[in-house]
ZAMARGU-4260 file (C-alpha; in steps of 0.2 Angstrom, whole numbers, plus 5000, padded with zeros to 4 digits):
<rodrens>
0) 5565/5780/5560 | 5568/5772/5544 | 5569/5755/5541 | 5587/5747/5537 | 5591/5742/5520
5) 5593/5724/5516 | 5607/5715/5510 | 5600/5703/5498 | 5605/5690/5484 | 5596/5679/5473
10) 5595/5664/5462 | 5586/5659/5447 | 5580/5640/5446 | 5577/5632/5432 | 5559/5632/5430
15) 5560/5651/5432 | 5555/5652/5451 | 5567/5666/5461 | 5576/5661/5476 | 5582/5677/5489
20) 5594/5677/5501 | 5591/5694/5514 | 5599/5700/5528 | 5599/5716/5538 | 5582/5717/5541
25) 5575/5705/5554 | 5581/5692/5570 | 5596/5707/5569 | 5602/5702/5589 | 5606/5686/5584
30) 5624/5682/5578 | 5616/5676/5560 | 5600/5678/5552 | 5592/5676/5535 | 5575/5680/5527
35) 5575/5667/5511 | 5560/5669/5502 | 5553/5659/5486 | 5538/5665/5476 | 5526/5665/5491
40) 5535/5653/5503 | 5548/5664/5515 | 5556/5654/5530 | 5567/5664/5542 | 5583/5655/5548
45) 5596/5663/5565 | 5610/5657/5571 | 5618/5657/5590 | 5633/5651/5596 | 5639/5654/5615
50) 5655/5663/5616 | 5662/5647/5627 | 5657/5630/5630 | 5651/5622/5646 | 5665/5614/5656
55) 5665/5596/5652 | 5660/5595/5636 | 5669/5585/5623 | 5656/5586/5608 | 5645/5598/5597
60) 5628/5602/5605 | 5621/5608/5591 | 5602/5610/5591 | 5591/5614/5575 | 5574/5616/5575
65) 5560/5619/5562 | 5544/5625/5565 | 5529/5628/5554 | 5520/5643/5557 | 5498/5643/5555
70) 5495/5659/5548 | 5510/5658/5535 | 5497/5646/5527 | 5483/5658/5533 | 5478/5646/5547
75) 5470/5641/5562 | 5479/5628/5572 | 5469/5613/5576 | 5466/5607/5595 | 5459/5614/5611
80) 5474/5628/5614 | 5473/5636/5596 | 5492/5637/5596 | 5506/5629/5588 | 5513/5615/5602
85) 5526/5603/5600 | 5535/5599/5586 | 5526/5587/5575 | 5532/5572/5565 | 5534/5582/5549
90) 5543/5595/5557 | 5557/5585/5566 | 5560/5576/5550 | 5564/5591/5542 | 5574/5595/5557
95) 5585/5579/5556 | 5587/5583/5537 | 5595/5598/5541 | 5604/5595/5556 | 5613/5578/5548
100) 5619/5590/5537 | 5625/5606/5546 | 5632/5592/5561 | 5647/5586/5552 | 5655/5604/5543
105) 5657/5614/5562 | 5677/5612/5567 | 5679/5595/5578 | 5684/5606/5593 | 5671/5619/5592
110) 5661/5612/5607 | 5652/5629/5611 | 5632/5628/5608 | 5625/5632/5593 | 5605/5636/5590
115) 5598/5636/5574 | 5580/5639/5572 | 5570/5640/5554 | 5554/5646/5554 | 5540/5645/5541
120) 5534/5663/5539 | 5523/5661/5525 | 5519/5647/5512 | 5515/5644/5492 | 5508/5629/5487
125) 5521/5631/5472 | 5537/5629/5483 | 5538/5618/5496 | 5546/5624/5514 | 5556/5609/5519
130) 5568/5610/5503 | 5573/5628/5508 | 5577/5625/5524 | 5593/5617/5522 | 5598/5633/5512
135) 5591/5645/5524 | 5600/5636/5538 | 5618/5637/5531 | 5616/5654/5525 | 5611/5662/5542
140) 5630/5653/5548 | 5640/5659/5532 | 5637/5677/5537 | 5640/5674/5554 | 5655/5674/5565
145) 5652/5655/5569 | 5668/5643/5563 | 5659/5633/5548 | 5667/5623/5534 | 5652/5628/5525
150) 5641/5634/5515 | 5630/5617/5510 | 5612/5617/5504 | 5601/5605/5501 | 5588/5600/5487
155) 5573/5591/5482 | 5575/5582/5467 | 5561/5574/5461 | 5557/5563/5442 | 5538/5566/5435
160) 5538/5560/5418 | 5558/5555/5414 | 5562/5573/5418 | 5571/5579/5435 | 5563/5593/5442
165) 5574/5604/5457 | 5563/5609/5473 | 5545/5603/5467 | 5528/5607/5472 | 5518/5594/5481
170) 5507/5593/5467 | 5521/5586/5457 | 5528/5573/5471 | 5511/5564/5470 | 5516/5561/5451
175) 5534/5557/5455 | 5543/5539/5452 | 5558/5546/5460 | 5560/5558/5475 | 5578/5562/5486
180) 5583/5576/5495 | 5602/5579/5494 | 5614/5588/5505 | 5630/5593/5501 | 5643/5605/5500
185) 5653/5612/5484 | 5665/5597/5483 | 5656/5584/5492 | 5639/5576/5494 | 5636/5575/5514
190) 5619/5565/5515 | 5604/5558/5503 | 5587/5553/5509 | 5573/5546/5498 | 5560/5535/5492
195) 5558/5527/5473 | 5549/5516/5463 | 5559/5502/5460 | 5573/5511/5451 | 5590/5507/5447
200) 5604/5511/5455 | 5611/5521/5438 | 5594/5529/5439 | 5599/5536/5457 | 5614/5540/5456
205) 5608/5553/5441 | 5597/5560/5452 | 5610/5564/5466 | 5621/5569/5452 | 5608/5581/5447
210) 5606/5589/5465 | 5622/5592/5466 | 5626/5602/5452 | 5611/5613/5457 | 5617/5613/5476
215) 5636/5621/5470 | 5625/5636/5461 | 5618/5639/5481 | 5631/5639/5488 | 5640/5652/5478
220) 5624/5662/5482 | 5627/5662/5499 | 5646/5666/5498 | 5639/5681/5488 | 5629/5685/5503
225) 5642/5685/5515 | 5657/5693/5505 | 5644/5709/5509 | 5642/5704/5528 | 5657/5712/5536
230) 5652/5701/5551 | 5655/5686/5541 | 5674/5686/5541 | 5684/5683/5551 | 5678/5669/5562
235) 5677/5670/5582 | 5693/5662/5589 | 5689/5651/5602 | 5697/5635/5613 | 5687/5622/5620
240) 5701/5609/5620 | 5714/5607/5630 | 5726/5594/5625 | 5744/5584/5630 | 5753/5578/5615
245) 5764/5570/5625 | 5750/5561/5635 | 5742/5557/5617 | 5761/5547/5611 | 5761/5538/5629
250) 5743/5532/5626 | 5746/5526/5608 | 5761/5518/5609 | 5756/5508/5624 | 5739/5502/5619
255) 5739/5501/5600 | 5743/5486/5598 | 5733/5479/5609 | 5718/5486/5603 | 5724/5482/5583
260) 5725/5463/5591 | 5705/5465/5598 | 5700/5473/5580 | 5707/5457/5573 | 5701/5443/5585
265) 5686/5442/5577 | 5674/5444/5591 | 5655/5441/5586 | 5648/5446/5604 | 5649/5466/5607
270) 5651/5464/5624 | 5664/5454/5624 | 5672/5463/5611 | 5670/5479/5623 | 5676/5469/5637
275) 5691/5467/5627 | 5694/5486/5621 | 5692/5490/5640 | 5705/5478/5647 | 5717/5485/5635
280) 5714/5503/5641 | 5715/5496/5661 | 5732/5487/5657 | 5739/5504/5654 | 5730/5514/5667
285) 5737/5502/5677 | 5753/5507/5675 | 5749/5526/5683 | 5754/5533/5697 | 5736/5541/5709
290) 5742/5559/5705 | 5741/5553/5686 | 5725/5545/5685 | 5718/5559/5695 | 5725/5574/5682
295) 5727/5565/5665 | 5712/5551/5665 | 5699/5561/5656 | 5710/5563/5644 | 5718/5546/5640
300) 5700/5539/5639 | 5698/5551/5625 | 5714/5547/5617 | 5712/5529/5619 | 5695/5532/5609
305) 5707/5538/5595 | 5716/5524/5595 | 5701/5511/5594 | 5696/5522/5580 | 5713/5519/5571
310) 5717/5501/5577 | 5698/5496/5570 | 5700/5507/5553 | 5719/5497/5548 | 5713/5480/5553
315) 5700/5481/5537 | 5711/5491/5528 | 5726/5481/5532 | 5719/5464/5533 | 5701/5463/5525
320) 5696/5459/5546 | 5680/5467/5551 | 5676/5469/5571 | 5667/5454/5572 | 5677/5442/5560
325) 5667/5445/5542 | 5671/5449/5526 | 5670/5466/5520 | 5654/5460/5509 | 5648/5447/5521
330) 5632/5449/5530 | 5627/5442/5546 | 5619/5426/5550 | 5599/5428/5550 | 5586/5421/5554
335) 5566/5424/5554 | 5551/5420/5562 | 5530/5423/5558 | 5517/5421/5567 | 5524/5418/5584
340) 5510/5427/5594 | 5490/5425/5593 | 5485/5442/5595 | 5492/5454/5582 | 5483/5453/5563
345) 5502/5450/5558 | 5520/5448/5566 | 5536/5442/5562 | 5553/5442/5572 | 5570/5446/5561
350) 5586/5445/5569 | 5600/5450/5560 | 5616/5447/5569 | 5615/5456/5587 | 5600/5468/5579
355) 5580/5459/5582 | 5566/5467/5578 | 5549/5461/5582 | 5534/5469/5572 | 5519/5468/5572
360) 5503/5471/5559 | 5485/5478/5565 | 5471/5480/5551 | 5461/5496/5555 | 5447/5505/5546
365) 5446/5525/5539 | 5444/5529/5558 | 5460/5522/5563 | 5470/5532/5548 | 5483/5545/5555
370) 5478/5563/5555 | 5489/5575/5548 | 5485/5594/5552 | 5500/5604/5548 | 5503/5620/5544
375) 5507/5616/5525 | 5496/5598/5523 | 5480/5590/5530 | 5474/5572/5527 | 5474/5555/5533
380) 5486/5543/5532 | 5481/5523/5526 | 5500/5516/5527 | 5510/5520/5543 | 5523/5514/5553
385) 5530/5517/5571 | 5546/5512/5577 | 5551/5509/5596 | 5569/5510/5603 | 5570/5503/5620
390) 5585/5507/5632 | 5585/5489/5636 | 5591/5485/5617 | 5608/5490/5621 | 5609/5484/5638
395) 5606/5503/5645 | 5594/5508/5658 | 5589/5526/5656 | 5570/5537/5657 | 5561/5536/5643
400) 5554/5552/5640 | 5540/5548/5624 | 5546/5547/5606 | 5563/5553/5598 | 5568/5561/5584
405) 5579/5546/5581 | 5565/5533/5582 | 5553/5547/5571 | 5567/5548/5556 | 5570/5528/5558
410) 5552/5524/5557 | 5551/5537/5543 | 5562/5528/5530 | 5554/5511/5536 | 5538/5516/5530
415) 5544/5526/5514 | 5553/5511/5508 | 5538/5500/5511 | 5524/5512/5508 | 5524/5509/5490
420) 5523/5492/5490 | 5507/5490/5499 | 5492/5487/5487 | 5479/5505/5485 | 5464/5492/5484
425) 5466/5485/5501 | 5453/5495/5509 | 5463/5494/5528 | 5471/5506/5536 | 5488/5496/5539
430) 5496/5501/5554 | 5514/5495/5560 | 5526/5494/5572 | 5542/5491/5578 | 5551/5487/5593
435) 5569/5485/5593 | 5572/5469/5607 | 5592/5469/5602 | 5602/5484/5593 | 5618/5486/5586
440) 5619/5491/5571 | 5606/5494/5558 | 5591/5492/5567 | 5578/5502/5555 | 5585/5490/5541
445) 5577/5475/5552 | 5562/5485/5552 | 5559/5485/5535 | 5562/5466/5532 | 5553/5464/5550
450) 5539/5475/5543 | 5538/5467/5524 | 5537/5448/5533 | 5521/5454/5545 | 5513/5462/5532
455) 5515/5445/5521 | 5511/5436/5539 | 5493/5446/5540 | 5487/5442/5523 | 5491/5460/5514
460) 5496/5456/5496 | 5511/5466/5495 | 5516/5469/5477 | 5534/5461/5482 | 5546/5457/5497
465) 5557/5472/5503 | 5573/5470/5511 | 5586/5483/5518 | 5603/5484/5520 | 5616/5497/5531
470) 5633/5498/5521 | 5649/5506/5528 | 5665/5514/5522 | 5683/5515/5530 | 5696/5525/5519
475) 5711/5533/5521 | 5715/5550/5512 | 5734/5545/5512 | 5736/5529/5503 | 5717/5531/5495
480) 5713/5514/5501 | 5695/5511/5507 | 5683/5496/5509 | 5664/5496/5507 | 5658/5486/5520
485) 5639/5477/5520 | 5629/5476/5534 | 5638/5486/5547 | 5638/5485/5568 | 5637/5498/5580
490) 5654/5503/5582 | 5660/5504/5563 | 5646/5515/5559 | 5652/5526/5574 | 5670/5522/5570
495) 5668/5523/5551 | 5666/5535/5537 | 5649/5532/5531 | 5630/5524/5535 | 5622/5522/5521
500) 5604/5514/5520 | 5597/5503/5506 | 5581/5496/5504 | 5573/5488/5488 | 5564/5473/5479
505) 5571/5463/5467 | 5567/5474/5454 | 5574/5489/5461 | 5578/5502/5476 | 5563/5508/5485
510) 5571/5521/5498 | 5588/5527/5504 | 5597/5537/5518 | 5615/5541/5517 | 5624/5553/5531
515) 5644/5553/5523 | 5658/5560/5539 | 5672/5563/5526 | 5674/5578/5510 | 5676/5571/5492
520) 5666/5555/5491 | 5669/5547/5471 | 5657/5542/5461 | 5667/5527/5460 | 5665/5523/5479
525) 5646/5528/5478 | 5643/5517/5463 | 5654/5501/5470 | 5644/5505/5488 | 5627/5504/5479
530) 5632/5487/5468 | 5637/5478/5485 | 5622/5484/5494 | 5609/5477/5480 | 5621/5460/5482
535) 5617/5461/5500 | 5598/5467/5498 | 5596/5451/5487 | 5604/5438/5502 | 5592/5445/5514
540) 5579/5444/5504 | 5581/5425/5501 | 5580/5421/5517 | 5567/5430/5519 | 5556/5421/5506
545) 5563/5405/5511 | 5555/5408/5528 | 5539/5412/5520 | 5540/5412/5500 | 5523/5421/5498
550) 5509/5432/5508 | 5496/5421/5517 | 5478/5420/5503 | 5469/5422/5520 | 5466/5433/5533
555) 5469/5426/5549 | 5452/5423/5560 | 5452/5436/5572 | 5459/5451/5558 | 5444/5461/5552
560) 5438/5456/5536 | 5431/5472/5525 | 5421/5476/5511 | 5420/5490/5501 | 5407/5500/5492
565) 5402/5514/5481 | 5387/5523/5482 | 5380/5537/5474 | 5386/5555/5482 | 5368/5559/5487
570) 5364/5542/5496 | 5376/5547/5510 | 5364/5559/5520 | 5351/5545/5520 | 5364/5529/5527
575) 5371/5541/5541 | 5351/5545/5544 | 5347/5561/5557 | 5361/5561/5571 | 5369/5548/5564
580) 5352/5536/5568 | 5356/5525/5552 | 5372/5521/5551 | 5373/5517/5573 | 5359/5506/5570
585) 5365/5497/5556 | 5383/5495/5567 | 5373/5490/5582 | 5362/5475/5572 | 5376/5470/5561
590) 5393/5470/5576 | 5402/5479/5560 | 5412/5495/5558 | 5404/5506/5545 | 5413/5522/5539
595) 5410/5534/5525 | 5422/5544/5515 | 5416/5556/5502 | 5427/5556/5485 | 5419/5568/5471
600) 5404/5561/5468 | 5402/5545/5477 | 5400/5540/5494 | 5416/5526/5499 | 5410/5516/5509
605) 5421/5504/5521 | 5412/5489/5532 | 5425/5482/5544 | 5420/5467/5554 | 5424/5450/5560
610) 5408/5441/5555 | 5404/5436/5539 | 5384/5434/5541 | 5386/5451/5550 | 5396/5461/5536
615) 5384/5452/5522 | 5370/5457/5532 | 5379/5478/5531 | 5379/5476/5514 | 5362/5473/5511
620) 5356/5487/5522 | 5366/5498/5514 | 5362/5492/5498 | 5342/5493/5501 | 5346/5511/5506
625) 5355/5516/5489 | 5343/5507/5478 | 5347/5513/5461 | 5335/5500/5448 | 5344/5493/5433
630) 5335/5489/5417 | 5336/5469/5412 | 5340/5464/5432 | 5329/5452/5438 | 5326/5456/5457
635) 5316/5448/5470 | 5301/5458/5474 | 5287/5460/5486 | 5269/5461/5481 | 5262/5477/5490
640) 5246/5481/5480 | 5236/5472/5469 | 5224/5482/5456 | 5211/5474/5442 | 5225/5479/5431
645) 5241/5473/5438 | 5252/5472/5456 | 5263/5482/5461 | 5280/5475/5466 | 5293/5484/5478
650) 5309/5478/5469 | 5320/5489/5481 | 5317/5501/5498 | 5304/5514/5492 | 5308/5506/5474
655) 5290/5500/5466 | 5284/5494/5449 | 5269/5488/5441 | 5267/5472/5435 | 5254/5473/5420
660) 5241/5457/5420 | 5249/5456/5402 | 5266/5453/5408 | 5261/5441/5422 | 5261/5426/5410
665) 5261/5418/5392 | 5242/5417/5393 | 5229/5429/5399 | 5227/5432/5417 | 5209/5437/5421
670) 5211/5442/5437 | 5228/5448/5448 | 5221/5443/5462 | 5218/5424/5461 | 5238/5424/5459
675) 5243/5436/5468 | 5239/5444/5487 | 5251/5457/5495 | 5266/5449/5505 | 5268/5437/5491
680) 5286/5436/5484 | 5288/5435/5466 | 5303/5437/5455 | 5305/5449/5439 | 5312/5457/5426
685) 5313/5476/5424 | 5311/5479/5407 | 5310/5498/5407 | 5311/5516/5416 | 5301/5529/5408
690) 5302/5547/5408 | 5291/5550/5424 | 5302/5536/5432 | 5290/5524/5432 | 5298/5504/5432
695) 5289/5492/5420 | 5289/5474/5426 | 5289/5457/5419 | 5286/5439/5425 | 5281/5431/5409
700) 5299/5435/5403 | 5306/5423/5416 | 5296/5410/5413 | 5297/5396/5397 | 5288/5400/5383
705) 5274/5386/5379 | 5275/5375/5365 | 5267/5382/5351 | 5263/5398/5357 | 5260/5412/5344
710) 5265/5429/5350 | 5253/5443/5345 | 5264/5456/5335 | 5262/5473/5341 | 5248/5482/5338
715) 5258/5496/5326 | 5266/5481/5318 | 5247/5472/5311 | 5243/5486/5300 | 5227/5497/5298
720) 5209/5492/5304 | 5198/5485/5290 | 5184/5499/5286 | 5170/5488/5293 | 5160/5503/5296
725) 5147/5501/5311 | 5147/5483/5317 | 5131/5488/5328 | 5119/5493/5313 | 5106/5507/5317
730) 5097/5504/5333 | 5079/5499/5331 | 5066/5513/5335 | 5058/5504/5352 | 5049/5521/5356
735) 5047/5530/5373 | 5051/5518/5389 | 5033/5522/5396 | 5024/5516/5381 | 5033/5498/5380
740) 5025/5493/5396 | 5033/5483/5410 | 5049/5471/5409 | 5047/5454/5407 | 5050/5444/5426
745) 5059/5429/5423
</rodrens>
């Protein structure tokens, strides 16, 4: 049997690099797959949607996932099962970029469920995986059958050196300024999530422009690729709605107005404000009969969500009146806290509105760094950041099942837009977390200010404060009104048309998420949207430095204090000692962490510990270990021989160096040993290293010279020897020994 012929595709990037669309070949039982590959990197994406949906269901399961596969990057997964295991963090935030993409462009009524799997086939170094996914993804639905308002693709766009670069290498994101990934469709930008610099909100809006111009090329790549698909048109049919447009009038017109009059009470307390909306919607069921409630129920609660969504929208539109009685551009009242427990390093308690966060600070060493082993990247990281949802933070009570992708992609963009603020001398692993005690609306936002205010509070001299900001958007496609709304709740980030997060210094924006639910976002509403968040950033972050203007100059008591050296590369194997003998030893005498990290041709080492005497006391092991001598230091030795000619002096562990009876002192020494014994201290200077590596010492140099005292020049600098020719004379003839008879006894 031959194998099919593929249908394939391809692109060309800027920087010459070759993307390929292919299909036909692979995953063929699945209603869409696609092999795309790019220079070595190849990432298979399928595609399955259920013929019908599940009774009950009133909403999109959609499910994407991304997994990295070992031997693509040739290999072993770490761990005791030598297999790949659950999703990692990497892999679900590529997931969730994906995903807040796809969500939004499937038909409102499609309720069937759709799978989409991406998988990492193989990896280059030169192209990284998680800006093709995005791609790959929309791709495997376009050739489909699946209802799609597609294509969309998504693109890294990252600034090394002043120039914008499309999908780059990991190699050049560690020299970037600048780094987004954008999502969009032909016509309209759908999401943006990134981290920067401090740059301007011109700056990012270039760079979002820029993704999107290469984004329209993809997408008529994959149109390409499905107008040779014959499975990719027409669409399935399908109906997974069933609806009463009679019921849907009756509903409006007698609860509309009542609901427009909740929007616009101006309710700061969501559950009264719920409370509210609910009695609305149980004045009118009221009014039906049993046999009503019993057929038509589900479906007026459904069409009454329809008319919160409407009556909330035209209260802003209509009337400038947010949910909660604000301004369009007004935030809510805050207010901060630091240091209110004893035991973190650090901690601080933001509250924003009905949204509290309380985070805490721990100072670690290189052992308490977070390992990465992925398929594509291993290391450590120094700067982390976890972030806790609780069901009790929305008055809910439900299981909690470990970690979700919500509170991994929250704590994500926390930590990006803090990350690059934290200073790359501290030395500590800086770990910190989250926990979200109220939530509604913007709660990772509270975790960056939250998180920049404990950081301050545990003595960590951040380069400047960061604050964040959620901003909102309502608009209506037939008048083209809209308002850009700052600091949003709960409900008008569900109810809305935009959640669009903002974080920055004072000097510029350090990280962004944007997920957009409408087509044809302006530049216009991006630009005014980005103005009123950096006049929101800068509110916050005055209270915030009004609660604590600066970081502490002092680590609290009980935080670790650490030190940092660098030794010589060839000194490690003697401070770790046989078995790790050393280095326990020296933790076990001195109470102090001691860990050692091997950069190029040093040795990095890190001593953690509470006690001053006892990190002091670290240092000078260590230092007696990796003696290296210095010429012109003066050191304080130890006498451990003494010779006719000199002492020697141990000036460092194993280190020794003679001490000449001329160097001793200004005037002549007879004899070393009337001054000096072995076990004597003494103090000197080394004034030299020869070729052999032998140390010459001095004490004379050290001491004052006497009054008077007239140095003897060098010997080669006093000339020739006179010719005195043979000071002795000839010896006198005194004949044979035996004949000169006996000595004289005296």
């Amino acid at each position: 049997m031959n194998a099919p012929t593929p249908i394939t595709q391809s692109l060309t990037l800027p920087d010459g690099r070759v993307i390929t669309l292919e299909t036909g070949r692979m995953a063929r039982q699945a209603d869409g797959s696609v092999l795309l590959s790019c220079g070595g990197t190849a990432l298979l994406a399928t595609v399955v949607a259920n013929k019908e949906a599940r009774p009950g269901v009133d909403f999109l399961p959609l499910s994407v996932e991304y997994k990295e596969k070992f031997a693509g990057a040739g290999r072993v997964p770490g761990g005791f099962l030598k297999r790949e295991g659950r999703p990692s963090d990497r892999e679900v935030l590529v997931c969730r970029l994906v995903d807040r993409v796809l969500r939004p462009l499937f038909p409102e009524d499609f309720h069937a469920e759709i799978q989409v799997i991406i998988t990492m086939l193989s990896y280059d170094p030169a192209t990284a995986p998680e800006s093709l996914a995005g791609l790959a993804a929309s791709a495997a639905i376009s050739i489909s059958d699946i209802p799609f308002n597609g294509p969309m693709s998504e693109v890294n766009v990252a600034r090394v050196n002043g120039e914008f670069i499309i999908n780059p290498s990991y190699a050049q994101l560690e020299e970037a300024d600048m780094e987004i990934m954008v999502g969009a469709t032909a016509d309209s930008v759908v999401m943006v999530e990134g981290e920067m610099k401090e740059v301007s909100e011109a700056e990012m809006m270039e760079a979002i422009t820029v993704g999107h111009d290469a984004i329209k090329k993809q997408v008529e790549l994959q149109l390409a690729l499905a107008a040779m698909v014959p499975t990719s048109s027409p669409k399935r049919e399908y109906s997974h709605e069933t609806h009463d447009e009679d019921l849907r009038k009756r509903v409006e017109s007698a609860t509309y107005d009542g609901a427009y009059k909740v929007a616009g009470m101006g309710l700061t307390n969501k559950a009264e404000r719920s409370a509210q909306f609910k009695a609305v919607f149980e004045a009118y069921a009221a009014t039906l009969s049993d046999e009503e409630k019993e057929s038509s129920m589900d479906l007026a609660k459904v069409y009454y969500h329809d008319v919160e969504y409407k009556a909330m929208r035209n209260q802003i539109l209509d009337n400038g009146q947010r949910l909660d009685g604000r301004k369009t551009d007004e935030i809510r009242p805050i207010w901060v806290e630091t240091d209110i427990l004893p035991g973190p390093h650090g901690c601080a308690l933001f509250t924003r509105g009905e949204t509290q966060s309380f985070t805490t600070v721990t100072l670690g060493t290189a052992l308490d760094s977070n390992r990465i082993d992925a398929a594509t990247m291993t290391g450590d990281e120094k700067f982390y950041l976890h972030y806790n949802f609780p069901p009790f933070s929305t008055g809910e009570a439900r299981m909690m099942r470990g970690t979700s992708r919500r509170e991994v992609g929250h704590g994500n963009l926390a930590q990006r837009a803090l990350k690059n603020m934290v200073p790359t001398g501290s030395g500590y692993t800086i770990r910190i977390v989250s926990d979200i005690l109220e939530s509604n609306g913007s709660s990772s936002m509270a975790t960056v200010c939250a998180g920049t205010l404990a950081m301050m509070d545990a003595g960590i001299q951040i380069e400047r404060p960061v604050s964040g900001i959620a901003m909102g958007l309502i608009t209506d496609p037939d008048s083209g009104k809209y308002a850009v709304l700052s600091d949003i709740l709960g409900d008008e980030d569900h109810l809305g048309d935009m959640d669009f997060k903002v974080t920055g210094t004072e000097k510029g924006i350090t990280a962004c998420q944007m997920d957009i639910k409408i087509k044809g976002l302006s530049v216009e509403i991006l630009t005014n949207a980005l103005n009123q968040a950096k006049a929101g950033r800068e509110h916050i972050l005055s209270v915030m430095t009004a609660a604590m203007p600066a970081p502490r100059t002092e680590l609290k008591p009980h935080a670790p204090r650490m030190v940092v050296m660098e030794v010589p590369k060839n000194f490690i194997g003697g401070i770790i000692g046989p078995g790790g003998k050393i280095i326990q030893g020296m933790q076990a005498e001195t109470g102090c962490t001691i860990t050692i990290e091997e950069i190029g041709n040093i040795g990095r080492v890190e001593i953690s510990g509470t006690n001053a005497e006892g990190i002091a006391l670290a240092q000078q092991r260590i230092g007696e270990i990796c003696f290296v001598p210095v010429v012109d230091t003066i050191y304080d030795g130890v006498v451990k021989g003494v010779q006719t000619f000199g002492v020697f002096v141990e000036i460092g562990r194993g280190t020794e160096g003679l001490l000449h009876v001329s160097e001793m002192d200004w005037k002549r020494v007879e004899d070393p040993s009337a001054l000096y014994k072995e076990g004597d201290k003494v103090q000197v200077k080394l004034l030299s290293i020869d070729d052999k590596g032998k140390l010459r010492l001095s004490r004379k140099v050290l001491i004052e010279k006497p009054e008077g005292y007239i140095e003897r020049p060098p010997r080669e600098d006093r000339g020739p020897r006179p010719d005195r020719g043979d000071r002795r004379g000839p010896r006198p003839e005194r004949g044979d020994r035996r004949e000169r008879g006996p000595r004289n006894e005296e």
